[in-house]
C-alpha positions as CSV (number, residue, x, y, z in Angstrom):
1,X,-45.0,-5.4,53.3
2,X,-43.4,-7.6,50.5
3,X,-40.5,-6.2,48.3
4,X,-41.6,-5.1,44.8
5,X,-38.4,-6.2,43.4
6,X,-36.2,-9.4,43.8
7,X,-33.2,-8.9,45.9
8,X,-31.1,-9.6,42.9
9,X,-31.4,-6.1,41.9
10,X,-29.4,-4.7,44.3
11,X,-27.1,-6.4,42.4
12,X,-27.9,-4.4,39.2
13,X,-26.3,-1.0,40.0
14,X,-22.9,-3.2,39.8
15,X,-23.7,-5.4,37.2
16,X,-24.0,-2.1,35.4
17,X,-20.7,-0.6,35.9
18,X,-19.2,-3.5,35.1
19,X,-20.7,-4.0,31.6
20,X,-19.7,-0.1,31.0
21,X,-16.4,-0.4,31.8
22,X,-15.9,-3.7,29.6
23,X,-17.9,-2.4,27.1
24,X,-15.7,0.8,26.7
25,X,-12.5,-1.2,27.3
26,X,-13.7,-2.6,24.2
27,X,-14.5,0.4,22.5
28,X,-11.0,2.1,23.1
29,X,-9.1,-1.5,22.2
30,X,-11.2,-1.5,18.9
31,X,-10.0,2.3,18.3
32,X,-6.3,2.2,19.1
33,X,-5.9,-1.1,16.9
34,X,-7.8,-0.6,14.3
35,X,-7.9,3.7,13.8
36,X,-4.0,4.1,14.0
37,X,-0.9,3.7,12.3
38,X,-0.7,0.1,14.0
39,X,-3.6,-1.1,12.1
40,X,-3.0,1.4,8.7
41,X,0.8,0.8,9.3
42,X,0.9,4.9,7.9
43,X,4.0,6.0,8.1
44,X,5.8,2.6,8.9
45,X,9.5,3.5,7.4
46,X,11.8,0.5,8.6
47,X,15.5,0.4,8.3
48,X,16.4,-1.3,4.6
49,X,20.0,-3.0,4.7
50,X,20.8,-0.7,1.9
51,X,19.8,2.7,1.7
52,X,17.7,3.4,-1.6
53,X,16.8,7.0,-2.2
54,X,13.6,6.8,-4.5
55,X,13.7,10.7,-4.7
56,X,16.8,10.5,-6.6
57,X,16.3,6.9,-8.7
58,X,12.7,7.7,-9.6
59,X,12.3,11.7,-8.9
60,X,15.7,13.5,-10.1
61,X,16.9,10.7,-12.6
62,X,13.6,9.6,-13.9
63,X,14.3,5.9,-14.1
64,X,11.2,4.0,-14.8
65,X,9.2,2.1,-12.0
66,X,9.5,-1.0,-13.8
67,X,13.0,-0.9,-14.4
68,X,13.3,-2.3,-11.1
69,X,9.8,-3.6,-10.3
70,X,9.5,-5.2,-14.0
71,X,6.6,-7.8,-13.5
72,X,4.6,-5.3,-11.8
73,X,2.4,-4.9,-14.9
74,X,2.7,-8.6,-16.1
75,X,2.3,-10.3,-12.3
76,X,-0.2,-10.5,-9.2
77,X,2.2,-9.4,-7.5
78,X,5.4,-6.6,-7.6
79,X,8.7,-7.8,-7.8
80,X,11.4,-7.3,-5.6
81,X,15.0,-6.2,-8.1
82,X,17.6,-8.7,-7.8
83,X,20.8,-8.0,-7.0
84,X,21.7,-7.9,-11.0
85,X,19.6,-5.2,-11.6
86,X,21.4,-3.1,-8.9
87,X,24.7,-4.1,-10.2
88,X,23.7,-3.0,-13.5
89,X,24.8,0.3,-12.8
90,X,26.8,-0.2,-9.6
91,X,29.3,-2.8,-11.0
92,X,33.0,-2.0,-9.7
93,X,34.4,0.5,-11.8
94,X,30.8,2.2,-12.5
95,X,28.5,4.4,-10.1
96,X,29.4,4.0,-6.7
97,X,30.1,0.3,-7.5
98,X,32.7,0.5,-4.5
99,X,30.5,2.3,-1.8
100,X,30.4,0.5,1.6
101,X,26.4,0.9,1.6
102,X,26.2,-1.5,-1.6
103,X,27.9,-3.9,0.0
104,X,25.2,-6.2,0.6
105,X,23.9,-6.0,-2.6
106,X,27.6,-7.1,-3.7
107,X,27.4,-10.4,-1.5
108,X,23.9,-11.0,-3.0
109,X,25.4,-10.9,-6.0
110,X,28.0,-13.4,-5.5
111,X,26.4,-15.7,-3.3
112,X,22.6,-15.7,-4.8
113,X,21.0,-15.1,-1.9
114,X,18.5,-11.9,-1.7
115,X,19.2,-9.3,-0.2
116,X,17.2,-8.8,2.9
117,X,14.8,-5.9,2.0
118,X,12.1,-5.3,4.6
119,X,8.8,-5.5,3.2
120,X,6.9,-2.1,3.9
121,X,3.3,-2.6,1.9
122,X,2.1,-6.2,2.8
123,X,-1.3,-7.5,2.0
124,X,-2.6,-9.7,4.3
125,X,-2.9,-13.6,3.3
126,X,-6.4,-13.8,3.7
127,X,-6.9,-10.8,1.1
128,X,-6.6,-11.5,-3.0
129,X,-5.0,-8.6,-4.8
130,X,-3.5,-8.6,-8.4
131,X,-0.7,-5.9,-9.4
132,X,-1.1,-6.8,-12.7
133,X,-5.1,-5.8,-13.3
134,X,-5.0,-2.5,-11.1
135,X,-1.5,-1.0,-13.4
136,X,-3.0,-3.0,-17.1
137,X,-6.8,-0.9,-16.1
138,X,-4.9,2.3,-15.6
139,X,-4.2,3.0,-11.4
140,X,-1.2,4.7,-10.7
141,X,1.3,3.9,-8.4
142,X,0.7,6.9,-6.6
143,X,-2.6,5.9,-5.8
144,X,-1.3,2.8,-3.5
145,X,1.8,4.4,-2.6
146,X,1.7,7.4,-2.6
147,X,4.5,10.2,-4.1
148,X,7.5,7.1,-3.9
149,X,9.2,9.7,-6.5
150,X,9.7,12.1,-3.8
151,X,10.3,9.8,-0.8
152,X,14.1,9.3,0.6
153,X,12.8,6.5,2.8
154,X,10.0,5.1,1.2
155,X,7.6,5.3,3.8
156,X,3.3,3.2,4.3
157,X,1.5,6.4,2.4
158,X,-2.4,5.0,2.3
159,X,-4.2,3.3,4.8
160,X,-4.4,0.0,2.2
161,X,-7.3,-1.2,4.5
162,X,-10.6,-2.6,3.4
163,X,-12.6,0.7,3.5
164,X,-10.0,2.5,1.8
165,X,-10.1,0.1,-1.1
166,X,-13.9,-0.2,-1.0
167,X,-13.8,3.7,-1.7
168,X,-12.1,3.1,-4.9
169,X,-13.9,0.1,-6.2
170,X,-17.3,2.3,-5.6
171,X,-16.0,4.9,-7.5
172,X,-13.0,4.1,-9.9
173,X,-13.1,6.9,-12.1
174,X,-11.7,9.0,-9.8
175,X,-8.3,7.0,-10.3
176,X,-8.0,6.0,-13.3
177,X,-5.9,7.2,-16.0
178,X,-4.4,5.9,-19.5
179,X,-2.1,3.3,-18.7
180,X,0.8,4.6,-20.4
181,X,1.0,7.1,-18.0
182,X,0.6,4.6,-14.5
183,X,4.3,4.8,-13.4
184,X,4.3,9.1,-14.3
185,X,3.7,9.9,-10.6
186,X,4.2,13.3,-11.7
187,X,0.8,13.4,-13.9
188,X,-2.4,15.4,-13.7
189,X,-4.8,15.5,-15.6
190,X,-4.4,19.0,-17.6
191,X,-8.0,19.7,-18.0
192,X,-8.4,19.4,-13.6
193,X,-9.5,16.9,-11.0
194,X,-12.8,17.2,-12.8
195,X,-12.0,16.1,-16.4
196,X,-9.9,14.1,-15.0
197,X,-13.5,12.0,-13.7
198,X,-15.0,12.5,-17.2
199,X,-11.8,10.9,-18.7
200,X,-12.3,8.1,-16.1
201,X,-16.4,7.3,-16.3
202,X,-15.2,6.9,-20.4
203,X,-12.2,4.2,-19.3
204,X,-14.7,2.7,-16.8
205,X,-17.6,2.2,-19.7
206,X,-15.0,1.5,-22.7
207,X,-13.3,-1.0,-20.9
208,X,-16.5,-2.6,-18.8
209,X,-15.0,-2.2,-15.5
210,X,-16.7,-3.4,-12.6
211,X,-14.3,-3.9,-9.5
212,X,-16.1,-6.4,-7.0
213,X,-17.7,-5.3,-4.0
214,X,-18.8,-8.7,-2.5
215,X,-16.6,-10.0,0.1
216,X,-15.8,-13.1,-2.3
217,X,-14.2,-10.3,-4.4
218,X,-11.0,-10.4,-2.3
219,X,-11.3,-13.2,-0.1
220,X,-11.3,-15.7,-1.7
């Protein structure tokens, strides 16, 4: 009696295995890259040369976001502070000017070269985003960042990956708020989270938003 099946199917049971086991190698690579803090980079804190305590610069003495970051509303992208700004108030003879910790920002001073922050919230090359749109239209820092007013170490609050910006460009009333109050990280809405929508569908039809959803809306 003939075989009803080729012997290559012997083979199959194997083949089988194989293709599971690659396939969920896959799988788990996928979901360890792309579904944890390595991907999101949430809560990346590096070491900064110079210790900067946003809690008490932003939170306890209220100085202004832009104080520091000062083309964050005029630029496509935030500004780093020179070394100037710094000095401003940490010149020998005022605060702290002699502190070992500012010490770097005293050679940056005097020589011109930055000082060596380390970047925390990067957006990748192959992605278009403008600072300048998002804060003129209204989003808050601590939409992006998160509650930098409270942070010692400023620390990667929001994912920042496509989905999560996707989210907001589908529904940007739920962010959006009168301009003058973008760098109050501090704000809500007094009327709640839902007047707080009302107020945004009304900026979102007065000022004829409509954030891009097509992929040529941020790669460009």
């Amino acid at each position: 009696m003939s075989n009803l099946f080729p012997k290559s199917v012997n083979k199959l049971p194997l083949q089988i295995l194989i293709f599971i086991g690659i396939t969920t190698g896959v799988v788990l690579a996928g979901i360890t890259y792309y579904a944890t803090p390595k991907y999101t980079r949430v809560g990346y804190a590096p070491i900064q040369p110079v210790p900067f305590s946003h809690a008490l610069h932003s939170g306890q003495l209220g100085i202004d976001c832009r104080y520091c970051h000062s083309n964050v509303d005029k630029s496509a992208h935030s500004n780093i502070p020179t070394a100037q700004t710094c000095m401003n108030c940490h010149s020998p003879g005022l605060i702290k000017g002699d502190s070992p910790l500012l010490a770097p920002v005293r050679a940056s001073f005097e020589s011109g070269n930055p000082v060596p922050w380390v970047n925390i919230h990067v957006v990748p090359d192959y992605a278009y985003f403008n600072h300048a749109v998002h804060v003129a239209r209204g989003v808050s820092c601590v939409e992006c960042h998160g509650r930098i007013n409270e942070m010692e170490v400023v620390h990667h609050a929001k994912p920042l990956s496509m989905a999560w910006c996707l989210d907001c460009h589908r529904a940007p009333e739920k962010v959006l708020r009168d301009p003058a109050l973008v760098t109050n990280l501090d704000w809500q809405h007094p009327g709640g989270p839902a007047a707080q929508i009302e107020q945004g569908r009304k900026f979102v039809h007065d000022w004829n938003i409509q954030p891009p959803q097509s992929c040529s809306g941020c790669h460009r």
